[in-house]
C-alpha positions, -999 to +999 in steps of 0.1 A: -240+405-341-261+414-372-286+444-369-315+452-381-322+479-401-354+497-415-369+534-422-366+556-388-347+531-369-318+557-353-343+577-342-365+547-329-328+538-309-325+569-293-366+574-284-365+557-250-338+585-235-361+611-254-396+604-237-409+630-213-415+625-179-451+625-168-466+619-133-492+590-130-525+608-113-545+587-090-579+583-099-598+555-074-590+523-053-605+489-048-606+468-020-581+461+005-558+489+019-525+476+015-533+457-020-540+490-032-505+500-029-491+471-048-514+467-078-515+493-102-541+505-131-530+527-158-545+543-183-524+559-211-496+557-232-477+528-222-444+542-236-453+578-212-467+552-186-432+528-188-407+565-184-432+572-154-429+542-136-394+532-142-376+557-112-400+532-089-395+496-106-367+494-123-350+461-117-382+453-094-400+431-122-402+393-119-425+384-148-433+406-176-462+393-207-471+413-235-489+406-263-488+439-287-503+444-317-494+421-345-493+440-375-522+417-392-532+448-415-570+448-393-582+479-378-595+461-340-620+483-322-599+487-292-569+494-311-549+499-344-534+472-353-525+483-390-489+492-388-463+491-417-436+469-406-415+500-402-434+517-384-440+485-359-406+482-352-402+522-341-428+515-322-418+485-301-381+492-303-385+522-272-409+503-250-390+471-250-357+490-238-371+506-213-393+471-203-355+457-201-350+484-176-376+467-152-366+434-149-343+421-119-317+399-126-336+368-124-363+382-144-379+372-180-402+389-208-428+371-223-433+384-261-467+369-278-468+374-317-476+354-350-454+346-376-459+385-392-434+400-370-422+372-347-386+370-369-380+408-372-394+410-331-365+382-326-336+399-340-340+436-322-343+414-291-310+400-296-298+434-299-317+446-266-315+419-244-285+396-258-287+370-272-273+346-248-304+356-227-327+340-252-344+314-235-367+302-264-396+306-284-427+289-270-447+275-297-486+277-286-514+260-299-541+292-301-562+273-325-587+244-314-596+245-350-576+249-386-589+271-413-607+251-437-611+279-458-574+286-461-560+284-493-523+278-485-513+268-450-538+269-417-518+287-391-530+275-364-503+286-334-482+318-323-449+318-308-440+334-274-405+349-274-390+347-239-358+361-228-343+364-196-321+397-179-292+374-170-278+345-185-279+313-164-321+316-158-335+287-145-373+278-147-396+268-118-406+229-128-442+220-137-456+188-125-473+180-158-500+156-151-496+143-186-462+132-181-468+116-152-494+089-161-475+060-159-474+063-120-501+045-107-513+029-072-531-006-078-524-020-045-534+012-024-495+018-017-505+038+016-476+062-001-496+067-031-490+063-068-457+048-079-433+036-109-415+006-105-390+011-130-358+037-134-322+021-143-307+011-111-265+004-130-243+032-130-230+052-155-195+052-157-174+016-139-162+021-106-150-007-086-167-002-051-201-002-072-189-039-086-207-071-061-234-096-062-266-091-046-283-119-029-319-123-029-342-137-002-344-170-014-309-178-020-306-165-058-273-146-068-280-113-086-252-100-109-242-062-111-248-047-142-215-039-166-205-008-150-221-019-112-247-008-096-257+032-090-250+032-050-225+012-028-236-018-009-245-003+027-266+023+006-284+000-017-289-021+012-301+009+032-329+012+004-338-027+002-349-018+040-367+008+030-382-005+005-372+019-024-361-011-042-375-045-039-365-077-055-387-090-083-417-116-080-394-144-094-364-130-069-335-127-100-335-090-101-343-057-086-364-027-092-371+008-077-401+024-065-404+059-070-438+079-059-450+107-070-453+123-042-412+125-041-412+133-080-398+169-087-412+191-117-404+186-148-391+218-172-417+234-189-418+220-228-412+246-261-443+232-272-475+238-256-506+222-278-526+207-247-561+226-249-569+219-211-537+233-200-530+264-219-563+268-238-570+286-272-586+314-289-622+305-286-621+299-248-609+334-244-636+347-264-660+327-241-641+339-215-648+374-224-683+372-233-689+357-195-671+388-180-690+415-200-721+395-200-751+423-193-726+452-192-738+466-229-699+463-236-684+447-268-659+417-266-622+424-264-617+412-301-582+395-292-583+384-258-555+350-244-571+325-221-564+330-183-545+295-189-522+307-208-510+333-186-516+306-157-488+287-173-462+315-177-465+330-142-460+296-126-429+290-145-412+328-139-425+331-107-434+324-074-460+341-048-458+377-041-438+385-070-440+413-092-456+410-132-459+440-153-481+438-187-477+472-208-504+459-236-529+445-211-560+448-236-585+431-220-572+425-184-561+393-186-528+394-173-539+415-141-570+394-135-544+362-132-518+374-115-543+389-088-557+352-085-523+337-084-516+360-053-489+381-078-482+419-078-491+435-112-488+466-126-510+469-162-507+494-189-540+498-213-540+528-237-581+525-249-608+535-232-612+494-222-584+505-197-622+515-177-646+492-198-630+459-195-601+461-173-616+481-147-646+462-139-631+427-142-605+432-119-632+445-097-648+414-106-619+391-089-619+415-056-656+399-055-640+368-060-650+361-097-651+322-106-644+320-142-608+313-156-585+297-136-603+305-105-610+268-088-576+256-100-559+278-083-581+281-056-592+319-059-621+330-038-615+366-035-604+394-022-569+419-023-574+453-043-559+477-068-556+514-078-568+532-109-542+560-121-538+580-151-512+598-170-509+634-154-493+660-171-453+664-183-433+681-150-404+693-175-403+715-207-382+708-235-353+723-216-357+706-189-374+732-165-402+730-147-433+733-168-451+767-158-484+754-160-479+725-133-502+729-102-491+726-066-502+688-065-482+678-102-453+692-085-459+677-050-463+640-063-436+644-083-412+659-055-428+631-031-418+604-060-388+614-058-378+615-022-397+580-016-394+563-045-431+553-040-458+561-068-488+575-038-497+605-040-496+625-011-520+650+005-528+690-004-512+708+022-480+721+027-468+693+048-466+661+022-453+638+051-427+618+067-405+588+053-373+575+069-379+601+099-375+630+073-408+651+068-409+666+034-429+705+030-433+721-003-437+760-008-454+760-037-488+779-048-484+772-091-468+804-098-437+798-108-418+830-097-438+848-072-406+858-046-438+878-027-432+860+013-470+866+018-474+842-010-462+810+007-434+804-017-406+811+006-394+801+038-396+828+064-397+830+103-435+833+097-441+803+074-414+782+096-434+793+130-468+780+107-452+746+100-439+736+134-471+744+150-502+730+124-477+702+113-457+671+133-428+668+121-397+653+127-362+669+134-346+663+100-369+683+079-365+688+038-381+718+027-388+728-013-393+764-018-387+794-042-364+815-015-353+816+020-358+850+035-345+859+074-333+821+081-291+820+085-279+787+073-266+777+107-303+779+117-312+759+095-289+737+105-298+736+144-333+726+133-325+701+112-334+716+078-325+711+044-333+736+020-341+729-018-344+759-042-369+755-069-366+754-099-327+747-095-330+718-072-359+699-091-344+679-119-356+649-141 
């Protein structure tokens, strides 16, 4: 498979196993307690952000948009979007291997660019995800409006790239109302709108399928060249039913076929219907309508809820997860909370708390703009606001000196639950899987003095049992254990883990 090449690109290959681990700190939640848990916030590097989450998501991720910067050579407010093709390419080369990482097997990425880096963004896909897991490039209308001022060629569309983890994907059907206009009901069919229509022969000759039908009045109604599509107790079984009827002049039959029994249709490569997937200017008015009165200026590059609409409903279903790493303006979040999705959204600006913050606040309080009324959104759910928190490992791979008690207790916690919450400041950080989990640590890396609290004594042991309820299998991280045998350890359920030597990334 060819390769792309360009200036930095080994060391672009090799970033993603490079990036230090870092903690996500929790700063606030909104709304309703369990939503909280499932819908994440982040502000900060989304590359940092991506390493931090993967222990927790990896292979969890249903759906996952971006829509990065696309090298135009403008410097946005809200980011820099001036990058030398080079220098783009290190730059989403990391990030979209370790994205790879979080999809599950029936997962796909959604990539929106323009026609700047759309061809150079195609090939180190290839090379990441394979390229028998490209699924297409979706070719959307963003424009309601060419250029008249353009002197060569309006563009007036970008392409989304998608690719799937596994070969073999298959998309959820769309009922496209569109495509379905030639059903109608002009004789109040108590069934609803219908299409009499649909080739009733079969396509390849079999014998059985080969005899005469005979209408109601006597008339004798020829099979077709290869017969008819069902044998003759079924195709009678649906001239009871009345799935097919005979025609008004009784030389020929037709089906009926309702809508109501019609399944989706795949989604099309090409999506230029305004009302659908909208455009440009409608998420500018969008935007304006959420900031309106805030003193805030309009995300410069904002997508329509619409469009995100349309590509959540065709890679997933309710309750699913849907991670955005380049969320900008909240777009992706605000939807999938509406659509009754998990999300987890990455924003490196300070919009991360401008924009994002408050409009997802904004659909808690049940917000009606976007796609609220079409998909029937009144309210309600929640969401936590985190940040970066500092690296837990030098570069050899110890524990960073500087790291407080509560770095190292979310990151132990992390660890042993493979959940992202934070637990409390005490000794004591709780109990998963009937195993309570206590860390000796006071953020001096070192101290061996047992008045310190560091190591596990008799004393401290005597302190735990009786201020703390634990459970009889009991994991304890300290710096030393001083006047406990291992076989008493043993009888009361302990497991002892030495730091530093036991703490690893």
């Amino acid at each position: 498979m060819p390769l792309l090449t360009w200036i930095n690109d080994k060391r672009a290959r090799s970033a993603a196993t490079e990036v230090p681990f870092h903690l996500l700190k929790k700063i606030s939640s909104y709304g309703d307690e369990k939503a909280v848990k499932e819908n994440l916030l982040i502000q900060g590097d989304n590359l940092l952000a991506l390493k931090a989450l993967l222990p927790f998501y990896r292979g969890g991720v249903k759906c996952i948009y971006i829509d990065p910067p696309y090298n135009t050579g403008s410097a946005f407010e809200h980011y820099d979007d001036h990058l030398e093709h080079s220098q783009w390419l290190s730059m989403m080369y990391p990030r979209l291997v370790l994205l790879r990482e979080f999809l599950c097997e029936t997962g796909t990425i959604w990539i929106t660019l323009d026609d700047r880096e759309v061809h150079y963004a195609k090939v180190i896909c290839d090379e990441i995800f394979g390229r028998k897991c490209f699924v297409s490039s979706v070719i959307w209308k963003s424009s309601d409006n060419s250029n008249n001022d353009e002197k060569k060629i309006s563009t007036d569309h970008n392409e989304i790239l998608v690719y799937s983890k596994s070969e073999g994907w298959i998309s959820n059907k769309l009922n496209d109302p569109n495509k379905r206009a030639h059903f109608k009901n002009p004789d109040n069919d108590p069934n609803g709108p219908y299409f009499d229509g649909n080739p009733l022969n079969s396509p390849n000759y079999r014998e059985n399928l080969i005899y005469d039908i005979v209408a109601p009045n006597g008339n004798i109604i020829k099979p077709p060249k290869n017969g008819w599509r069902w044998s003759k107790e079924t195709l009678k079984d649906k001239l009871q039913s009345g799935e097919i009827r005979f025609n008004n002049s009784m030389n020929g039959i037709f089906r009926r076929t309702y809508l109501k029994d019609m399944a989706g249709l795949p989604p099309s490569s090409l999506w230029v219907d305004h009302e659908e997937t909208g455009h440009n200017r409608r998420a500018a008015t969008e935007q304006k309508q959420l900031i309106k009165d805030s003193g805030q200026t309009p995300f410069k590059t904002p997508k329509p809820e619409t469009l995100i609409k349309r590509i959540i409903e065709i890679s997933t279903s309710q309750g699913d997860l849907v991670l955005d790493s380049f969320l900008g303006s909240g777009t992706t979040a605000a939807v999938a909370h509406k659509m009754r999705r998990k999300y987890i959204g990455v924003e490196l600006g300070e919009h991360a708390r401008t924009h994002c913050l408050p409009r997802l606040e904004k659909v808690i309080q049940g917000e009606r703009g976007g796609v609220s009324a079409v998909v029937g959104w009144t309210g309600g759910g929640g969401f936590s606001f985190y940040e970066l928190g500092p690296k837990v490992f030098d570069q050899f791979g110890s524990i960073n000196t500087n790291v407080d008690f509560e770095t190292l207790a979310a990151y132990i916690w992390q660890k042993e639950t493979n959940t992202v919450t934070v637990p409390s400041k005490s000794p004591y950080l709780g109990t998963t899987d009937e195993v309570s989990i206590f860390l000796l640590y006071n953020g001096v890396l070192g101290d061996k003095k047992p008045e310190a609290g560091n190591v596990l004594t008799p004393k401290i042991l005597r302190i735990l049992e009786k201020e703390y309820p634990i459970s009889r299998q009991k994991i304890i991280y300290g710096e030393a254990v001083i006047g406990l045998s291992e076989t008493e350890l043993n009888k009361k359920g302990i497991t002892f883990k030495q730091i530093p030597y036991d703490i690893t990334e």
